[in-house]
C-alpha positions, 0 to 999 in steps of 0.5 A, spaced: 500 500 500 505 504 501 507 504 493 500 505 492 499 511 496 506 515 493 504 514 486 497 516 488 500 523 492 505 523 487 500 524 481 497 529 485 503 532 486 505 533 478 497 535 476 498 540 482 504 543 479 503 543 472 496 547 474 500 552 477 505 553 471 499 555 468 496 559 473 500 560 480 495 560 485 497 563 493 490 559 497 494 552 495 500 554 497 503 556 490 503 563 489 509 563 483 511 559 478 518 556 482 513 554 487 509 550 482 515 547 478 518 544 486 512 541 487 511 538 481 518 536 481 517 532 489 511 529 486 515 525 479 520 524 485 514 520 489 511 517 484 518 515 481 519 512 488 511 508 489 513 506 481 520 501 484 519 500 490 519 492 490 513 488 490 514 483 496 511 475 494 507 472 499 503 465 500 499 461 504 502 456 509 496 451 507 490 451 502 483 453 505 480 455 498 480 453 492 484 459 489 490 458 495 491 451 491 491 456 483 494 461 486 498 460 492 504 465 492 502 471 489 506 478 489 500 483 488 492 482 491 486 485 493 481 483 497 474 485 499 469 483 504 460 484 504 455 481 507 448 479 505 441 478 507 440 473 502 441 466 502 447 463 499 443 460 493 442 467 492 448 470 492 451 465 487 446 467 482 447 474 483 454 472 482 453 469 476 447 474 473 450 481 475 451 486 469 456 492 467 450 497 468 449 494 475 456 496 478 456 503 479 462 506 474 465 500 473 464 502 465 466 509 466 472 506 470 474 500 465 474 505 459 480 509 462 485 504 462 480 501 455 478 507 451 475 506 445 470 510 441 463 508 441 461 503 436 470 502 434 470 494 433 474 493 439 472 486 440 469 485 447 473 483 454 471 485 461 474 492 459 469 492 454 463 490 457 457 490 454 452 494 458 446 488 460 450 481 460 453 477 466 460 479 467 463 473 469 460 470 462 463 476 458 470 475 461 470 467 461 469 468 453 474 475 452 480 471 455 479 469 463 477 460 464 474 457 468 479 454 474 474 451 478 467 453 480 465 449 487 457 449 488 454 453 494 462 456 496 467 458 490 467 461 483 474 462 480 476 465 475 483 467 471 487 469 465 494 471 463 496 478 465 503 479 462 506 475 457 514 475 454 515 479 448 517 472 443 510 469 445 507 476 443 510 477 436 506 470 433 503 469 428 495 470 431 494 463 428 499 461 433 497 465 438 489 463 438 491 456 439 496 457 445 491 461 449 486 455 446 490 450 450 491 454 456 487 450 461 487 450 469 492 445 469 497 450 465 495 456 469 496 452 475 503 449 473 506 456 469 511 458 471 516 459 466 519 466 465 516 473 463 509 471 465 504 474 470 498 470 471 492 474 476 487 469 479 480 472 481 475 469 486 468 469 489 467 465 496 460 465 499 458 462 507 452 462 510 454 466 516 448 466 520 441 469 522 440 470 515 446 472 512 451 470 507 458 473 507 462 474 500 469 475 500 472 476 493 480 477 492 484 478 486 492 475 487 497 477 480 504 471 481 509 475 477 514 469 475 520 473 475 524 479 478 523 483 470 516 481 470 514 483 477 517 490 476 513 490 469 506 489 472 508 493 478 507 499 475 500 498 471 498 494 478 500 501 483 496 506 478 490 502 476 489 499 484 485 506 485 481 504 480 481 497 481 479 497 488 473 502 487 470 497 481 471 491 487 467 494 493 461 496 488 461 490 485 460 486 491 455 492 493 451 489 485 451 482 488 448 484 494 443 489 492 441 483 486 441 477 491 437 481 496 432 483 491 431 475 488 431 472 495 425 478 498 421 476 491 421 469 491 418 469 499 
């Protein structure tokens, strides 16, 4: 989190500072241009920081999940928790039935690391989602496989995030059968150098009274240190955005599944 929040600041920074090169401005603090370029400048120094700090791995020290067993070490992840007041049949249709539209801003959010003009042909992926079909079934047939699902408890989902530039310049031909054969067996074994792989779950519980507790957690395995320093820039400044996305996702499922349990009394 600490690099998140340099970037973050530094960003900040340099946006403030380009503004008052443009325009000094005394109630923030920068009443003469000088003022503003230094600001500028410490904010590239802090974003320059956030964007090299190294990404230390983590791991679990046994399997709880079924995303421990695909992922179980991992350098980069996010983790969001709600509770529900539905059944847990309930949540897992919601899970599987939430659209784009139901999740607040996630297509605006998704368009600012996506752009694309309407009507551009860009082919559809879950950074590209139409608007009223499940998301989960947009990102299972736009690159993301089905890992493991598990009835009444786990849906994971992942694909590859980072590839080596040799596997990258291929024939589409070529490419399309690879990424054909990419099963959760490979994704579980790939190890080889210049790959990061991202796994994505969704975990349900009956917690109770009533309730259901969901948790969702995203974790990025990066094979090598080149990797690892690659994927840590995109992750440090679209980790804001990421966030946001998760939190009112989860927010879509609940409000979903609240909704079917309350009709279906």
């Amino acid at each position: 989190m600490l690099a998140v929040v340099l970037v973050d600041l530094g960003l900040a920074l340099v946006l403030l500072g380009a503004i008052g090169l443009l325009h000094p401005m005394k109630r923030l603090g920068l009443p003469t241009r000088r003022r503003a370029l230094a600001v500028g400048f410490a904010g590239a120094l802090a974003a320059a920081a956030g964007f090299l700090l190294p990404a230390p791995e983590r791991g679990v020290a046994r399997a709880v999940s079924r995303l421990d067993e695909y992922v179980p070490r991992w350098q980069f992840a996010e983790r969001h928790e709600t509770r529900i007041r539905a059944s847990p049949r309930a949540v897992e249709r919601a899970i599987r039935g939430v659209t784009a539209r139901e999740i607040a801003l996630f297509r605006a959010l998704t368009w600012l690391r996506h752009p694309r003009l309407p009507r551009s042909g860009k082919p559809e992926s879950i950074l590209a989602a139409p608007a009223d079909e499940p998301i989960v079934a947009v990102a299972l047939r736009s690159g993301f496989r089905l890992l493991v699902e598990e009835p009444g408890r786990e849906l994971v989902i992942g694909t590859v995030v980072l590839a080596p530039p040799d596997v990258l310049r291929l024939p589409p031909a070529e490419l399309e059968q690879l990424r054909a054969g990419f099963g959760p067996e490979q994704f579980r074994a790939l190890s080889d150098a210049g790959w990061a792989k991202a796994a994505m779950n969704f975990r349900w519980q009956d917690d109770g009274g009533g309730w259901t507790r969901l948790t969702t957690e995203t974790r990025v395995f990066a094979t090598d240190a080149a990797a690892r320093r690659r994927f840590a820039v995109y992750w440090r400044l679209i980790y804001p955005g990421s966030s946001l996305i998760r939190r009112n996702w989860l927010a879509a499922i609940r409000e979903r599944a609240e909704g079917d349990d309350s009709a279906r009394r």
